[in-house]
LUMDO-524812 format. One record per residue: residue number from 1; x, y, z of N, C-alpha, C, O in turn. Coordinates in steps of 0.02 Angstrom, whole numbers, padded with zeros to 5 digits. Layout:
REM LUMDO-524812
+-----+--------+--------+--------+--------+--------+--------+--------+--------+--------+--------+--------+--------+
:   n :   n.xx :   n.yy :   n.zz :  ca.xx :  ca.yy :  ca.zz :   c.xx :   c.yy :   c.zz :   o.xx :   o.yy :   o.zz :
+-----+--------+--------+--------+--------+--------+--------+--------+--------+--------+--------+--------+--------+
: NUM :      X :      Y :      Z :      X :      Y :      Z :      X :      Y :      Z :      X :      Y :      Z :
...
+-----+--------+--------+--------+--------+--------+--------+--------+--------+--------+--------+--------+--------+
This chain:
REM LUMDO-524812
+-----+--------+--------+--------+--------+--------+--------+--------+--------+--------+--------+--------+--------+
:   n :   n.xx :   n.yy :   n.zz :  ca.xx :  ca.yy :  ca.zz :   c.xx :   c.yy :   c.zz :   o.xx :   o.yy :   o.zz :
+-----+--------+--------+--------+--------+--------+--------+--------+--------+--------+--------+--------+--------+
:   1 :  07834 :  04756 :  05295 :  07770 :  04770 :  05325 :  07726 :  04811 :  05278 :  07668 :  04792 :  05277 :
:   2 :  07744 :  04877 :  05228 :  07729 :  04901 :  05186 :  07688 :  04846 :  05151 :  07628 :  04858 :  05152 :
:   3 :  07709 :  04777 :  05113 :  07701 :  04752 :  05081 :  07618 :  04687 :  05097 :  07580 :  04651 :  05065 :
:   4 :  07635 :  04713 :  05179 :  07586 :  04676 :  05216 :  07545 :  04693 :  05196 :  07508 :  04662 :  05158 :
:   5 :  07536 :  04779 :  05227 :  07479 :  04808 :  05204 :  07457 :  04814 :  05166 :  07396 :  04807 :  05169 :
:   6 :  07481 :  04828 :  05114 :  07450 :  04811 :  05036 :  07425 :  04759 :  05039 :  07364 :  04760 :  05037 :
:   7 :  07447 :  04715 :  05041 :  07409 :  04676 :  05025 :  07323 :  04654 :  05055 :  07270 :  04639 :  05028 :
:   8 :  07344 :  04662 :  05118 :  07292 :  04647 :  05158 :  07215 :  04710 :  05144 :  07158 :  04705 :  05167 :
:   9 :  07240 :  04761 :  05101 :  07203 :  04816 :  05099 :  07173 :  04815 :  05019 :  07120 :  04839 :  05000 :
:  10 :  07228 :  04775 :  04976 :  07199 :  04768 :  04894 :  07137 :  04702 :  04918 :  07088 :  04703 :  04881 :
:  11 :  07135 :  04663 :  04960 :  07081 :  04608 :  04966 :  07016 :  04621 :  05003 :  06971 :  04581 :  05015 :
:  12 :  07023 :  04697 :  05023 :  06973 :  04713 :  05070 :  06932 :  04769 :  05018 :  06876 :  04788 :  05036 :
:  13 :  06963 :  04797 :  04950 :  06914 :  04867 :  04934 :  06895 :  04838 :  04871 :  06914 :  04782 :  04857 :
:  14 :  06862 :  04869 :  04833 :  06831 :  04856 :  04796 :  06883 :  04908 :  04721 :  06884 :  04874 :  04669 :
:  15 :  06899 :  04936 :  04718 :  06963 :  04989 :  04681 :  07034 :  04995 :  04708 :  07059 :  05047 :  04730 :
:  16 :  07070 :  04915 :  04702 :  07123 :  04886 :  04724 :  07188 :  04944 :  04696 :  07241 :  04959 :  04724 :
:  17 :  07159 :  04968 :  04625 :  07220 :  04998 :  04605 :  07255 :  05074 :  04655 :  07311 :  05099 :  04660 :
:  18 :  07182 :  05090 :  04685 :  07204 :  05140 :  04722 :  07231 :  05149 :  04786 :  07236 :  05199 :  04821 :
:  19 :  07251 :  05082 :  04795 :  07297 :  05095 :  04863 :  07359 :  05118 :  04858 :  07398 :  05105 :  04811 :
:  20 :  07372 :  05158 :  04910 :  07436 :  05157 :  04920 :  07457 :  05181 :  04990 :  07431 :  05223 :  05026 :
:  21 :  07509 :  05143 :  05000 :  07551 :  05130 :  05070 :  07614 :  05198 :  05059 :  07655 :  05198 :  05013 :
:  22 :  07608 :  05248 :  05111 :  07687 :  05262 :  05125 :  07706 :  05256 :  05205 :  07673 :  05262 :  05257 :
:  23 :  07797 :  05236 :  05185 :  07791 :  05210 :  05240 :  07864 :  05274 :  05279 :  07921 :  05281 :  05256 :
:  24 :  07848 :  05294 :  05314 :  07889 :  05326 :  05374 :  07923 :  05301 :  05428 :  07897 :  05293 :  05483 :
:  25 :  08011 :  05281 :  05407 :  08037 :  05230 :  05447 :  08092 :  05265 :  05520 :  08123 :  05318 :  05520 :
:  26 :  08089 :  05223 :  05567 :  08133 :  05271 :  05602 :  08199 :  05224 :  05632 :  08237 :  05199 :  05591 :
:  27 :  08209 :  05217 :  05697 :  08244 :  05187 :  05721 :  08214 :  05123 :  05770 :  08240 :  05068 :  05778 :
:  28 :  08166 :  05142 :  05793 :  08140 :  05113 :  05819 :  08057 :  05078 :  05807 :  08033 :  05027 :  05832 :
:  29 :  08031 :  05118 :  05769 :  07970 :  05122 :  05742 :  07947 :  05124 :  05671 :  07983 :  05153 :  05630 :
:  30 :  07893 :  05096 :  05652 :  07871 :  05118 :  05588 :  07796 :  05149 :  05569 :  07744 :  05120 :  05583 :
:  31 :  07799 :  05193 :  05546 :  07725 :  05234 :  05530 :  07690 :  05224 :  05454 :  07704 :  05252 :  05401 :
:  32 :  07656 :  05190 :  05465 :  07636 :  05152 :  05384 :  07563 :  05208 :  05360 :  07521 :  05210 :  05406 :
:  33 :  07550 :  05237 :  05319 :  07481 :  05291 :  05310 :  07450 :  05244 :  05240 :  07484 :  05238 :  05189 :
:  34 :  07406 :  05225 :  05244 :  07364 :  05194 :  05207 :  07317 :  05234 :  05140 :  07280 :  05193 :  05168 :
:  35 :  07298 :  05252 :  05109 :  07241 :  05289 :  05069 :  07233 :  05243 :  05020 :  07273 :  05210 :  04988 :
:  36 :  07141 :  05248 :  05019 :  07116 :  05208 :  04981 :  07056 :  05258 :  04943 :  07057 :  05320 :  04940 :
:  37 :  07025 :  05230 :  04926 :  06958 :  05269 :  04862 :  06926 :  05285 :  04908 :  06926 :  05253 :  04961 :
:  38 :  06890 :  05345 :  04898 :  06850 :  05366 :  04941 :  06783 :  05333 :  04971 :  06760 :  05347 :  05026 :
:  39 :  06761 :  05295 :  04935 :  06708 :  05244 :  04943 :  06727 :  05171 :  04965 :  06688 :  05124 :  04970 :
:  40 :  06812 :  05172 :  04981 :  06833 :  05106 :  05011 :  06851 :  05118 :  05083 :  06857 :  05075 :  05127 :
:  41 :  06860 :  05183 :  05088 :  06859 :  05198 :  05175 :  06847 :  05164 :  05235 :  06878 :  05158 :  05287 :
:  42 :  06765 :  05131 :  05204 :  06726 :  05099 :  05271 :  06729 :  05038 :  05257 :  06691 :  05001 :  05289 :
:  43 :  06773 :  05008 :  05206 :  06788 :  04907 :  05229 :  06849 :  04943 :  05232 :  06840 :  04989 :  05192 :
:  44 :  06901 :  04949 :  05255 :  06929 :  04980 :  05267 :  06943 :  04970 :  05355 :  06967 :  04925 :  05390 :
:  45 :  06919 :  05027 :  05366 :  06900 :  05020 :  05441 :  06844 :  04979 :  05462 :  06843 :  04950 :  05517 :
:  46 :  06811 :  04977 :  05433 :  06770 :  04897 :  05451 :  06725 :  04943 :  05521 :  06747 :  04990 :  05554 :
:  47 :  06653 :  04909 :  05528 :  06616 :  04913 :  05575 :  06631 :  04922 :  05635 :  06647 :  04869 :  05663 :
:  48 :  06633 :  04990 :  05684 :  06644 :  05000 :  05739 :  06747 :  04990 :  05738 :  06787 :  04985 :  05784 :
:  49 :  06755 :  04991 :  05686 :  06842 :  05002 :  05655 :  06866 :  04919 :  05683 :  06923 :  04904 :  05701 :
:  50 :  06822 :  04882 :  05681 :  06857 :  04815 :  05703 :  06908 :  04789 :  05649 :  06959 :  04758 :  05663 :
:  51 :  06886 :  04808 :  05573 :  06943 :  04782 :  05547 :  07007 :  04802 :  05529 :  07052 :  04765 :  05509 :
:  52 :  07012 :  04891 :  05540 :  07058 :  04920 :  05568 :  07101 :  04897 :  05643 :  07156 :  04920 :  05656 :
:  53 :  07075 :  04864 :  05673 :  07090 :  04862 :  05729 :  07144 :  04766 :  05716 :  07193 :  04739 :  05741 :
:  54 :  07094 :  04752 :  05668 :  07133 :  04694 :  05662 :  07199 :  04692 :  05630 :  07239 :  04645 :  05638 :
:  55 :  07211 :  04748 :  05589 :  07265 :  04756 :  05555 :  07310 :  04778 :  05569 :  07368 :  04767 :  05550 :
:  56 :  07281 :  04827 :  05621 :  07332 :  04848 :  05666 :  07386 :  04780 :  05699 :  07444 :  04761 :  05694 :
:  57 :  07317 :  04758 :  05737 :  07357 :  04680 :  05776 :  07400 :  04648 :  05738 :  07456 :  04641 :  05762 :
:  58 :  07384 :  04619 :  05670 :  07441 :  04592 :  05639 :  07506 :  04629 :  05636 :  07561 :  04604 :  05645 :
:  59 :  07490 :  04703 :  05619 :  07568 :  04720 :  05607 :  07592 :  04715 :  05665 :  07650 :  04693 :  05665 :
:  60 :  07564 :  04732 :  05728 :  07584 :  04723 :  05788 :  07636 :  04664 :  05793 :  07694 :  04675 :  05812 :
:  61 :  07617 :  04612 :  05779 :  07636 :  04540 :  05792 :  07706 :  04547 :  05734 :  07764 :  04536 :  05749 :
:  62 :  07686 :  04564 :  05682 :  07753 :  04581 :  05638 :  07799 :  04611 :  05642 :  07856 :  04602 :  05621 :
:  63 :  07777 :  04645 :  05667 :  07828 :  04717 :  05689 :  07882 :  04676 :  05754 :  07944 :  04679 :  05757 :
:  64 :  07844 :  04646 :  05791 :  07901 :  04624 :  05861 :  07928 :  04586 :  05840 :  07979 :  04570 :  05871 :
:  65 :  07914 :  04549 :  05778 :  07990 :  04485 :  05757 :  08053 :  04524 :  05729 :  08109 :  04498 :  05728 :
:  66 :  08038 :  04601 :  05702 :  08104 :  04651 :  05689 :  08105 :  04681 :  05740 :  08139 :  04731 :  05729 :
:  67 :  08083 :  04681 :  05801 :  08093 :  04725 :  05861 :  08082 :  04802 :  05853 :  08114 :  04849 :  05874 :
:  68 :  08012 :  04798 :  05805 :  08010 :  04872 :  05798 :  07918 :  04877 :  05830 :  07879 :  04831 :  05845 :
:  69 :  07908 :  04947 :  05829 :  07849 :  04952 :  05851 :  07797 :  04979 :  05778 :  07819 :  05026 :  05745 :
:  70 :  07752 :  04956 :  05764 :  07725 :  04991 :  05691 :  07642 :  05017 :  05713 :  07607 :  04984 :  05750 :
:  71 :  07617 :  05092 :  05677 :  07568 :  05107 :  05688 :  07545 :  05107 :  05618 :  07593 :  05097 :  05579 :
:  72 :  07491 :  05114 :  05590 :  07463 :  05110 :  05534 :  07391 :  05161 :  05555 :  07350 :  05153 :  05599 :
:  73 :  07397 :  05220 :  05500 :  07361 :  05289 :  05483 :  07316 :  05270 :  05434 :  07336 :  05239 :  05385 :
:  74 :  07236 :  05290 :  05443 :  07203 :  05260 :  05384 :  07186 :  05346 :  05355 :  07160 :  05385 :  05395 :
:  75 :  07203 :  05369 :  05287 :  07189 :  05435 :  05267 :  07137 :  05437 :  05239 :  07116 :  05390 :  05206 :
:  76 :  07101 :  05500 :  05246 :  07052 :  05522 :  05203 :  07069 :  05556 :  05144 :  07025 :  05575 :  05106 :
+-----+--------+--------+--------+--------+--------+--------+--------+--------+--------+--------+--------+--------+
């Protein structure tokens, strides 16, 4: 899922090199924290955070084929 995000986050900013994913795993769950360039923030979260919101959904959908639950943190 780590690998998701990356990806899905190097095609959305404009300073691809500066992403980076850590990911916080548990037993049941996964906590993915995102940081990008400071000026990639807002495609990023996207208008009214819809495209945050979409990314969320995918991992959502990913996450239940390992039976885990995943949240994804966008940092400043």
């Amino acid at each position: 899922m780590k690998d998701l995000v990356i990806h899905m986050a190097k095609m959305l900013v404009d300073h691809p090199e500066q992403v980076v994913v850590n990911s916080v795993e548990g037993e049941s769950s996964v906590i993915l924290e995102l940081k990008v360039a400071q000026e990639d923030i807002g495609k990023v979260i996207g208008k009214l955070g819809r495209t945050a919101k979409a990314m969320r959904s995918i991992l959502s959908a990913a996450a239940k084929k390992q039976k885990k639950e995943c949240y994804l943190k966008i940092l400043e």
